[in-house]
VMD Tcl script that draws the C-alpha trace (Angstrom):
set ca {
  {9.23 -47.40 -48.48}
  {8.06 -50.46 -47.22}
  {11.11 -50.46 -44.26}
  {9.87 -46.69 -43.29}
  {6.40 -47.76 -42.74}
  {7.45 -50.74 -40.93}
  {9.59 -48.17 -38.95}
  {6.79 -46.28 -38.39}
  {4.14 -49.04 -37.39}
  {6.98 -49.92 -34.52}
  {7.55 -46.49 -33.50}
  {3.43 -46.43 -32.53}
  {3.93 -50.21 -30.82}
  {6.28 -48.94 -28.45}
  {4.63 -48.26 -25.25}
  {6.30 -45.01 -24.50}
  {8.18 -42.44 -26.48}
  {11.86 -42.36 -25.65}
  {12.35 -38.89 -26.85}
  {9.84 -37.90 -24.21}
  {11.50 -40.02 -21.72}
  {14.96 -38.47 -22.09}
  {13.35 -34.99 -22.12}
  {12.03 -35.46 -19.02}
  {14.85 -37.32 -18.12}
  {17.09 -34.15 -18.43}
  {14.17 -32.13 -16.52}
  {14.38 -34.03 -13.59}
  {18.41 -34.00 -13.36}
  {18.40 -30.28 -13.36}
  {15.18 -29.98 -10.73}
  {17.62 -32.36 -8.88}
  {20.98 -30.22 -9.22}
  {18.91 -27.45 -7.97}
  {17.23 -28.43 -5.39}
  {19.68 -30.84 -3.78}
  {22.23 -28.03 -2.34}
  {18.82 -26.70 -0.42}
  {18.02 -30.35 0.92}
  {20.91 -29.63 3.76}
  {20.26 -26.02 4.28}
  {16.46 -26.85 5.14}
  {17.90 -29.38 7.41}
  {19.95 -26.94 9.06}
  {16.99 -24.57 9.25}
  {14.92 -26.71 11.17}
  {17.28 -28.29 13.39}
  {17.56 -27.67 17.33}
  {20.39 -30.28 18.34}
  {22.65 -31.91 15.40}
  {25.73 -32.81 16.83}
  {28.08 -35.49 15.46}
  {27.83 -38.46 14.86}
  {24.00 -37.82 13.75}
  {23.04 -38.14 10.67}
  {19.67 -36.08 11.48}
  {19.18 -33.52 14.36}
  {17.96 -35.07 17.30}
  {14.94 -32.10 17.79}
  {13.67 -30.13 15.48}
  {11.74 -26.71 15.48}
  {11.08 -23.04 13.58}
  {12.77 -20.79 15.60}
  {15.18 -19.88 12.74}
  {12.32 -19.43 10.34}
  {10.40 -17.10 12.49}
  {13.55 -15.14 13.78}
  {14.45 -15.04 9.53}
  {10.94 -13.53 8.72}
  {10.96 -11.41 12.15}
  {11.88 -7.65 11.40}
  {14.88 -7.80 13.84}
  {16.70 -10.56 11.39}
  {15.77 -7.73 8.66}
  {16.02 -10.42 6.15}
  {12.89 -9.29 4.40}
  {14.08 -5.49 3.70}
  {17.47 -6.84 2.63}
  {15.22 -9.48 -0.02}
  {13.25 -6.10 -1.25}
  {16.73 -3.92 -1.62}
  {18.68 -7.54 -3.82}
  {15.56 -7.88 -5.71}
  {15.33 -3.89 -6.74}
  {19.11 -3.66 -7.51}
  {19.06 -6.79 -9.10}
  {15.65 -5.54 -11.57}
  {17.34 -2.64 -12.50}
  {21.06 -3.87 -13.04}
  {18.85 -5.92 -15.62}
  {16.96 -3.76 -17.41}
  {19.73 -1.12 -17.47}
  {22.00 -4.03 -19.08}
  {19.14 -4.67 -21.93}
  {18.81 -0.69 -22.87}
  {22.56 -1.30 -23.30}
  {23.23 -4.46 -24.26}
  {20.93 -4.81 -26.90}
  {22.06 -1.43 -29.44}
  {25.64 -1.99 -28.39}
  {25.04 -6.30 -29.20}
  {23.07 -5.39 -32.81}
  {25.92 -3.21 -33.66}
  {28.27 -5.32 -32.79}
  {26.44 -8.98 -34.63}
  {25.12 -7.04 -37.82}
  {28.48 -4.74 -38.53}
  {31.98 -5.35 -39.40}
  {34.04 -2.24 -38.72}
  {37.93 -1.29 -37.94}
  {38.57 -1.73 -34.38}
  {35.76 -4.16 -33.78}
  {38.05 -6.50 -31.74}
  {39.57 -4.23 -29.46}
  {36.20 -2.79 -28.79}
  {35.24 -6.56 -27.89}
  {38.08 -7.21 -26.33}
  {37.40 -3.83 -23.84}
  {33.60 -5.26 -23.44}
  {35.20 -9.02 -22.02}
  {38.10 -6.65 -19.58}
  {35.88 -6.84 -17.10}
  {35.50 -10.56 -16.68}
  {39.55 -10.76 -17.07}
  {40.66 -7.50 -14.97}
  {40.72 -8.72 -11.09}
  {37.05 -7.29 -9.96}
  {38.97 -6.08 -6.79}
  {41.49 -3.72 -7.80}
  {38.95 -2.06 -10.81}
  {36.06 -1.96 -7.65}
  {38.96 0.31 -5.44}
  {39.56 2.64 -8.10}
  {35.54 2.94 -8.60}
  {34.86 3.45 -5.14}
  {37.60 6.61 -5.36}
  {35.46 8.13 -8.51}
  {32.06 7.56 -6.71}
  {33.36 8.61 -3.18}
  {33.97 12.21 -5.48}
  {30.12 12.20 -7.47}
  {28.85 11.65 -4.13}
  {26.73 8.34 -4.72}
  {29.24 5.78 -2.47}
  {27.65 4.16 0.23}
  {23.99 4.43 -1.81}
  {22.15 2.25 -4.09}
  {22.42 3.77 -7.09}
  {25.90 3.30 -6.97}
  {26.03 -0.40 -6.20}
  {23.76 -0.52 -9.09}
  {26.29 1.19 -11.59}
  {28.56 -1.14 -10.15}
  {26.79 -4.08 -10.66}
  {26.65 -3.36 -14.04}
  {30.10 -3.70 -14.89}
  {30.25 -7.55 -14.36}
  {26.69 -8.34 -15.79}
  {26.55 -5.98 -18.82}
  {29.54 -7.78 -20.84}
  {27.18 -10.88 -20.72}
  {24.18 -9.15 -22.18}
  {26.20 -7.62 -24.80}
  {27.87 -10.91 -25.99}
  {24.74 -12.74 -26.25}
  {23.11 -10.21 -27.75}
  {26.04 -9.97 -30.51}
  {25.31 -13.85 -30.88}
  {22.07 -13.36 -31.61}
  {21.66 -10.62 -34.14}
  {25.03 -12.70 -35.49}
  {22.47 -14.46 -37.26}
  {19.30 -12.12 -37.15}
  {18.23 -11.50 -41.10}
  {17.63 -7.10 -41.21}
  {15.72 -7.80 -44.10}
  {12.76 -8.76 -41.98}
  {12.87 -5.11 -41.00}
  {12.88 -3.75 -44.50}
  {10.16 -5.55 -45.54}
  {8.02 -3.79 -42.09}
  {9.35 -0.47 -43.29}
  {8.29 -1.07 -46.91}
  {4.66 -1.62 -45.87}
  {4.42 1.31 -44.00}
  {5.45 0.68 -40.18}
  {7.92 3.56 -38.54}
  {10.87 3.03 -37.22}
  {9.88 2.60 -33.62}
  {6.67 0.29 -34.98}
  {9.50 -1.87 -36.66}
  {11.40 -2.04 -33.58}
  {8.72 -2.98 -30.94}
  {6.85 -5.52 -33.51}
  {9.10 -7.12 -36.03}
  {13.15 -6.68 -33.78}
  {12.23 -7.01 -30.15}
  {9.84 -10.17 -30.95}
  {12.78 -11.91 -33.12}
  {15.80 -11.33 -30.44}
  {13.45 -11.97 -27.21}
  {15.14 -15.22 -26.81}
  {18.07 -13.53 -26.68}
  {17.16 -10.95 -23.98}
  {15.61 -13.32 -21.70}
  {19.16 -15.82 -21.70}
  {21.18 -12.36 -21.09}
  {18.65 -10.73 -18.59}
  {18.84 -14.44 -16.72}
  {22.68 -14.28 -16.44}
  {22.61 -10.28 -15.76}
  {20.10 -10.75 -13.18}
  {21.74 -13.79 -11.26}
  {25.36 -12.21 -11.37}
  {23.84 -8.84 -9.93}
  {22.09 -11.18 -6.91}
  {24.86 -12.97 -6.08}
  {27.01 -9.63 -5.63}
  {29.34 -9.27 -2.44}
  {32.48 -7.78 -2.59}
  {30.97 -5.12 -4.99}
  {28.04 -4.50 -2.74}
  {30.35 -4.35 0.42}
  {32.77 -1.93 -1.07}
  {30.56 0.32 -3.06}
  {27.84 0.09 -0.75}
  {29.75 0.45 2.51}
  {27.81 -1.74 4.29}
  {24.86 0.84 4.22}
  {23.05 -1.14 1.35}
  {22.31 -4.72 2.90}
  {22.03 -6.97 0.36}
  {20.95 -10.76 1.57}
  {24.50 -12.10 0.17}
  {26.16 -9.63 2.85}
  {23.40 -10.74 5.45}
  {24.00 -14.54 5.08}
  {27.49 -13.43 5.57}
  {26.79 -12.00 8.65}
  {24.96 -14.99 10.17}
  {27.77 -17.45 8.90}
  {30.29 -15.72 10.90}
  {28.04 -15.85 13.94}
  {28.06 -19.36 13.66}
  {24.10 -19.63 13.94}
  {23.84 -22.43 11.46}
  {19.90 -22.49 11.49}
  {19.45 -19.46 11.29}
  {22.23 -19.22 8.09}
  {20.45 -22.60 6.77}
  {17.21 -20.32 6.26}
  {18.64 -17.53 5.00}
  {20.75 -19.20 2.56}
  {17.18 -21.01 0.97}
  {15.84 -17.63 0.78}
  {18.83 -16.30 -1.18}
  {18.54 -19.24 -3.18}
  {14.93 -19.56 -4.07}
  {14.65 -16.50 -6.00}
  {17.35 -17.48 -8.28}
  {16.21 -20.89 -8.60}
  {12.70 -19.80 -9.58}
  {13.91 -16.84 -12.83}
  {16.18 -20.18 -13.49}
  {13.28 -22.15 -13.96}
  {10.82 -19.99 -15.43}
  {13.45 -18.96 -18.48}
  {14.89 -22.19 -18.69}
  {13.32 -23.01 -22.17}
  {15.12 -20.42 -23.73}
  {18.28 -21.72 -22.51}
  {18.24 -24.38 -25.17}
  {18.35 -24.06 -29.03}
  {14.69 -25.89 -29.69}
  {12.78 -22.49 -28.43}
  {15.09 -20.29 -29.62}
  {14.37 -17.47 -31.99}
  {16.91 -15.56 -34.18}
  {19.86 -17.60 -33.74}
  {20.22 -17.96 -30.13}
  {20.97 -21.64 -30.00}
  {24.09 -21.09 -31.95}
  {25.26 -19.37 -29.71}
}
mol new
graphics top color blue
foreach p $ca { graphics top sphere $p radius 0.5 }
foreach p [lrange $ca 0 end-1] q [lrange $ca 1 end] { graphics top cylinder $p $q radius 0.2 }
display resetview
């Protein structure tokens, strides 16, 4: 007893609290990792004349910014048309994911591996050749060359995450929390919205994060499906780094990246096991 207290009396000397300094630590390694790849591209964004052997442009201005922002660039339209697809690819893949992950983590029934093992195809098929056979089935319902069918499309690489970490999480999610809601009166859809969807949000955020970044950073999907009618900002920085306009690419390519950064950020406390509700960090 009298070594805990001692322990204890120490642990209150010390001028600072090393689990706090290694948590913040961590925080500023990742704010780093971020951030760092967009230290180059601003530089490129604002430069006039960077020729080798600088190390910094020799002039500097915003032509690249305004021209980015301008509607000719049409940067902006192509930021509103990622951002929509990339919403909806995301809350399409939680109306899925969610049933198809609870059945899958709470029940154990014949052919459950094969029916997992058709949810992962997607990551393991080559994207390219299952794309060309979509494109022949969507060129026939008549939605190629739209949005609505990139969005379809962009659900078949981003739904098998949602699924998967869905089935991680109601892995360990205890039903009986439901029974109990049910046995004091609440309805099935009361027991659902208040006692399910509360439990497994951790869940749903960490798959809506990885289902909403894989649906941004969409190209060769986009470009087929889409036909180069539906810009997307991944096929308009592509664009700009064929023209060889470096500044103009260097402030494109930040606001392509910003977005991404920022959901990263906000929902990057449920990325770890100490928030995590339901099971989530064992995943």
């Amino acid at each position: 007893m009298a070594s805990i207290q001692s322990a204890t009396q120490l642990r209150e000397k010390l001028p600072f609290n090393w689990g706090s300094l290694l948590r913040w630590l961590g925080i500023a390694m990742l704010l780093l990792w971020l951030i760092a790849p967009m230290i180059p591209l601003f530089i490129w964004s604002i430069a006039y004349r960077w020729f080798f052997p600088n190390i910094l442009p020799a002039s500097y201005n915003m032509r690249a910014w305004e021209y980015a922002f301008s509607p000719a660039a049409g940067a902006l339209e192509s930021l509103y048309i990622t951002t929509y697809i990339a919403v909806v690819v995301t809350l399409l893949s939680i109306l899925v994911g969610v049933p198809a992950g609870r059945a899958l983590g709470l029940h154990r029934f014949r052919g459950k591996r094969i029916i997992e093992l058709l949810i992962l195809s997607p990551t393991i098929i080559p994207s390219l050749a299952v794309i060309l056979g979509i494109h022949v089935v969507f060129i026939r319902l008549g939605i190629a060359n739209s949005v609505l069918g990139v969005i379809l499309v962009h659900l078949i690489p981003g739904l098998p995450y949602m699924t998967l970490v869905m089935a991680g999480v109601f892995a360990n999610y205890d039903p009986q929390f439901e029974e109990q809601a049910r046995s004091l009166g609440a309805g099935p859809i009361a027991t659902i919205w208040y006692v399910m969807i509360p439990t497994v949000m951790p869940g749903i955020i960490v798959g809506g994060l990885f289902t909403f970044l894989i649906s941004w950073a969409q190209y060769i999907t986009t470009l087929i499906i889409g036909g180069g009618r539906v810009q997307t900002l991944p096929l308009k920085l592509f664009n700009f780094v064929s023209s060889t306009d470096y500044p103009v690419t260097g402030a494109l390519g930040i606001i392509f990246i910003a977005p991404g950064v920022l959901v990263l950020l906000l929902t990057s406390r449920y990325l770890t096991g100490r928030s995590a509700v339901g099971g989530i960090g064992n995943i």
